[in-house]
C-alpha positions, 0 to 999 in steps of 0.5 A, a space after each residue: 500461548 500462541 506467540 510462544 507456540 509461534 516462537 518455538 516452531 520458528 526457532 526451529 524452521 530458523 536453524 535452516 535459515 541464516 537471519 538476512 532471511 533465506 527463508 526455510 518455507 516449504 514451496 508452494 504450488 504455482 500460484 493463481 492468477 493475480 486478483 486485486 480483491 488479493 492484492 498484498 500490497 507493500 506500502 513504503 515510505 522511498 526516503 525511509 526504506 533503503 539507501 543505496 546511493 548516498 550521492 544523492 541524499 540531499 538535493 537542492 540544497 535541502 540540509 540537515 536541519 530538520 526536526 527529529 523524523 522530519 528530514 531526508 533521510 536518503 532513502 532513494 528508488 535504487 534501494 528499493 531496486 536492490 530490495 526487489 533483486 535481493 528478493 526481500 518483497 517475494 519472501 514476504 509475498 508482495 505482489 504490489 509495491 506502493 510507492 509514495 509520490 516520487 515528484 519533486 517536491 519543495 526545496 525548502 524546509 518549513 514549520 506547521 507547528 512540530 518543528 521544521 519539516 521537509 517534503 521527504 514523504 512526497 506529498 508537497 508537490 513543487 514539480 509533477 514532472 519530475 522526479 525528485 533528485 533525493 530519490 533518483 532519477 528518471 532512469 532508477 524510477 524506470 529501473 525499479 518499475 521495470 525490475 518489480 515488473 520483472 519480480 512478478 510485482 505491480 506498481 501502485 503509485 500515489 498521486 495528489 490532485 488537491 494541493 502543492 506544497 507549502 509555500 517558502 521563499 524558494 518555493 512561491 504561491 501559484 497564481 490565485 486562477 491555479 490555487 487558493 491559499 484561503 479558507 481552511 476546511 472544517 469538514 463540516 459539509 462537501 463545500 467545508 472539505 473540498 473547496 478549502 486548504 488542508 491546512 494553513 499554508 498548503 495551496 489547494 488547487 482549483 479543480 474546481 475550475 474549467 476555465 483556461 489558464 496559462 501555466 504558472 511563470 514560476 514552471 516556466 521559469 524553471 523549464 526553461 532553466 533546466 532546458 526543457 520547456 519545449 518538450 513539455 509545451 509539445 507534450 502539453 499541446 497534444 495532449 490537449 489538442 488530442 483529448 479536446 479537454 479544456 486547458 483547466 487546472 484539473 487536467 493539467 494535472 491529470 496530463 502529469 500524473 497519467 505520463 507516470 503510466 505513460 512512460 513507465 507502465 506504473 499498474 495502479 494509482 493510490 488517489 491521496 486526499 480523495 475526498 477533497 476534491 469533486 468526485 467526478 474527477 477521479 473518475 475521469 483521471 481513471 479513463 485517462 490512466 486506463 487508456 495511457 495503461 493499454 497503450 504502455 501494455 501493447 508498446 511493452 509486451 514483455 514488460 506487463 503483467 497480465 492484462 488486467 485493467 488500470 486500478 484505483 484505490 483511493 484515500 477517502 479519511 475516515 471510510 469504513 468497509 461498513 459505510 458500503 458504497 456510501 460515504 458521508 461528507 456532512 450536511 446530508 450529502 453523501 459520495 459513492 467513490 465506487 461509482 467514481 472511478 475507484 475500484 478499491 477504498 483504503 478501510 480506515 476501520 481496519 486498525 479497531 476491528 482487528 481488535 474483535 476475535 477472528 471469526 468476528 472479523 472475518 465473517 463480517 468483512 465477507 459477508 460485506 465484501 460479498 453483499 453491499 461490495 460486491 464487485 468492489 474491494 478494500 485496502 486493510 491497514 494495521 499502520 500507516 504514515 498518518 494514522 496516529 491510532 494504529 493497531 498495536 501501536 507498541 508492536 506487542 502483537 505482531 504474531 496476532 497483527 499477522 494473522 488478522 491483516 493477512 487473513 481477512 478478507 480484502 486485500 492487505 497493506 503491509 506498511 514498511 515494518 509491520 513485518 520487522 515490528 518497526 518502532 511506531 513510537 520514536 522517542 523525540 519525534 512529534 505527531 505523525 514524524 514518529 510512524 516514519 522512522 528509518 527501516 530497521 534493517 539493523 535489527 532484523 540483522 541482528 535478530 533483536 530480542 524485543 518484548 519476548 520475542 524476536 524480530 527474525 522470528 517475525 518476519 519469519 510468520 508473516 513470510 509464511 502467511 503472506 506466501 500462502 496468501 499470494 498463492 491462494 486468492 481465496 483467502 482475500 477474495 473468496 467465501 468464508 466459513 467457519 469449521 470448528 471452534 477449537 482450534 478455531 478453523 475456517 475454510 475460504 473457498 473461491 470458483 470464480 472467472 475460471 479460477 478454482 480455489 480452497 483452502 482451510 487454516 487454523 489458528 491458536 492451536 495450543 502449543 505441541 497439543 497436535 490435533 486433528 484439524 476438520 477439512 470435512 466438506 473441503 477436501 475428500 478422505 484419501 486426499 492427500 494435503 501439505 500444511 505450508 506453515 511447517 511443510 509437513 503432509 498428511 491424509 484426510 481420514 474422516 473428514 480430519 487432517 493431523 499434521 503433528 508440527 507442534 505449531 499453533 498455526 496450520 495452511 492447508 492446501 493439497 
């Protein structure tokens, strides 16, 4: 019932707009200032999102040779650019894009069991220093973040702390004082997670360690080849010689990716594998980062955004919102990441307890937010790239799968194609190589019919949502309280730091049953309010609002 009522309003909003997406939303009010605890962060795959420079889709002699979803596919940091000049982000209500590790990565494919693969997700490091040449260059990472920037969007960019790539005839092992090739982790205990390999053949970095080490000759070998060794060894000197720190591992790479913020004013860091490295040091990549962030604000007045502090969300597998600040790594041994520099956990638990009915989830994820995490926040999730148990993993609910990730408390990450019902289920790929499959700009275009709906329509509802969430931080960050049971109404409501907020939504409504909608004890009688689904407005008469729209779902906000 609801998908239908939801397809029969947008068959209609549809008709003023053509398929490529000038989307017919009624116009919101200027919105709030931007909260993390809000955050709608767009989580994307580089490589599979957009191509716009096929030049450079494949380098370093990579080929296409790979198993099926496991190549380059030539997704580049120019595509996104185009995206974000295009307004493709801003219709959806981004205002953070996540970018996955944009460093070179291995040169060579190699086969962990699903066939050859290569790094195209940028989690196989060869190069922190560099960016990828599949991707870019070091002109269109600075063009994309300046061009976000610009769109009233932050960066979020992923970084690696624990491991390099695979090692291949092209890409060879690091010295045993930089990594350990051996044992692999059991995730027993702390010692069986940190201290170990992910898995077999991907060199673990000895972060451990404090002790002084030489760079790798095979760095070295390539600075010099590629005529810039002596800028990176001055590099390297002062910030040595300025932070007092010990020419260790841990803070070389600290050094690498903290330049990232330092020269192209990226907002945030998405910590990958956290919780297979110590603890403390994210905390201290987080005072280095911060410090590099206020320096890139002052030199670049007009490029920031705001003046937040730099943000930390972090990958700790297998957290959950209701571990709290306490997570359990075995052995009787537990972690607060919170207290170790993240200000944000990625909440693995999203993808099942979106599967409980809404006020459910909605109370719980409140009152959680508001008591145990307080001062702190999650990352929901319905996909992502490693998950192999995602919500609605046929995209038979994408309606639903908008409503519950884009109105929960928290902040929201829309994975590249949530919003286009992209595929999670490619024919032919194995394991994760199926949740990464090419945008489906093809068939957003088109206005592909699937599974009674269409991809259009889709994109349409989770536009509207995202769009009033972004104008409206009480909805991931405020207080929540339910208002009626039939249609289901709640309030989300929000005073805090000078910022005053209120909202009321209702969902499921049956279709063209138009009822009157309690706003009582949120808005006064008299008060004239907008619904921002269908864009219609209407006058609070005893504690109700009726807006006659026929649709199943209503945004109410003056």
């Amino acid at each position: 019932m609801q998908a239908k009522a939801i397809r029969l309003g947008l068959a209609v909003l549809l008709t003023t707009s053509c398929v490529s997406m000038s989307l017919a939303a009624p116009k919101l009010k200027t919105a709030q200032p931007f909260l993390w605890e809000n955050a709608t962060v767009y989580f994307l795959l580089t490589d599979r999102f957009h191509n716009a420079n096929r030049k450079n889709d494949l380098a370093y002699g990579r080929r296409n040779d790979a198993a099926p979803q496991r190549g380059y596919a030539g997704g580049d940091l120019a595509g996104i650019t185009a995206k974000i000049k295009s307004g493709y982000f801003k219709d959806l209500g981004v205002d953070v894009i996540w970018l996955t590790p944009p460093v070179e990565q291995i040169h060579a494919g190699t086969d962990e069991g699903t066939g050859k693969s290569y790094g195209f997700h940028g989690y196989w490091a060869k190069d922190f220093t560099r960016v990828d040449a599949n991707l870019g260059t070091e002109a269109d990472m600075r063009e994309f973040v300046d061009t976000a920037h610009a769109h009233g969007m932050r960066v979020l960019l992923d970084v690696v702390m624990n491991h390099l790539g695979p090692v291949t005839e092209q890409d060879p092992v690091w010295p045993d004082e930089w990594v350990r090739t051996s044992p692999t982790c059991t995730y027993k205990d702390a010692e069986t997670t940190v201290s170990c390999t992910l898995v077999k053949n991907l060199p673990d970095i000895r972060t451990d360690s404090k002790a002084t080490v030489s760079l790798p000759p095979v760095l070295v070998a390539k600075w010099k080849a590629e005529g810039r060794y002596d800028k990176e060894i001055k590099e390297l000197d002062d910030f040595f010689q300025r932070t007092g720190l010990p020419r260790a591992p841990r803070y070389y790479l600290m050094k690498w990716h903290v330049d990232w913020v330092k020269k192209y004013g990226v907002d945030g860091f998405r910590a990958d594998t956290a919780k297979h490295t110590e603890p403390e040091i994210w905390k201290e990549l987080h005072g280095l980062a911060s410090l590099a962030y206020e320096d890139w604000k002052q030199a670049n007045p007009k490029k920031k955004l705001g003046n937040q502090a730099f943000f930390m969300t972090g990958e700790v597998y297998n957290y959950a919102i209701g571990h709290g600040q306490d997570f359990n790594m075995g052995g009787g041994q537990t972690v607060n990441f919170y207290r170790n520099g993240f200000d944000s956990l990625i909440n693995f638990s999203f993808k099942s307890d979106a599967n409980k009915t809404y006020e459910a989830l909605f109370s719980d994820y409140a009152a959680r937010l508001h008591g145990p995490l307080a001062g702190y926040s999650v990352l929901n999730y319905i996909s992502s790239h490693d998950d192999g148990g995602p919500f609605d993993l046929l995209r038979q609910k994408p309606f639903e799968s908008a409503n519950k990730l884009l109105l929960s408390p928290g902040a929201a990450q829309i994975y590249y194609g949530d919003e286009t019902a992209r595929s999670l289920n490619v024919a032919g790929a194995q394991g994760d190589a199926t949740l990464r499959s090419f945008m489906n700009w093809d068939e957003l275009a088109k206005n592909a019919s699937r599974d009674g709906y269409r991809i259009a329509e889709v994109r349409q509802h989770w536009s509207h949502l995202g769009l009033f969430r972004r104008a409206h931080p009480a909805i991931g960050a405020g207080l929540h309280e339910k208002l009626a049971e039939q249609p289901y109404t709640f309030k989300r409501t929000y005073d805090k730091n000078g910022i005053s907020d209120k909202v009321v939504i209702a969902l499921d409504i049956q279709a063209n049953s138009n009822p009157a909608i309690s706003v009582a004890g949120v808005f006064a009688d008299g008060q004239k309010l907008r619904d921002y689904y269908s864009g219609k407005t209407a006058t609070v008469v005893n504690g109700k609002v009726q807006f006659n729209s026929g649709l199943s779902t209503i945004l109410i906000a003056p």
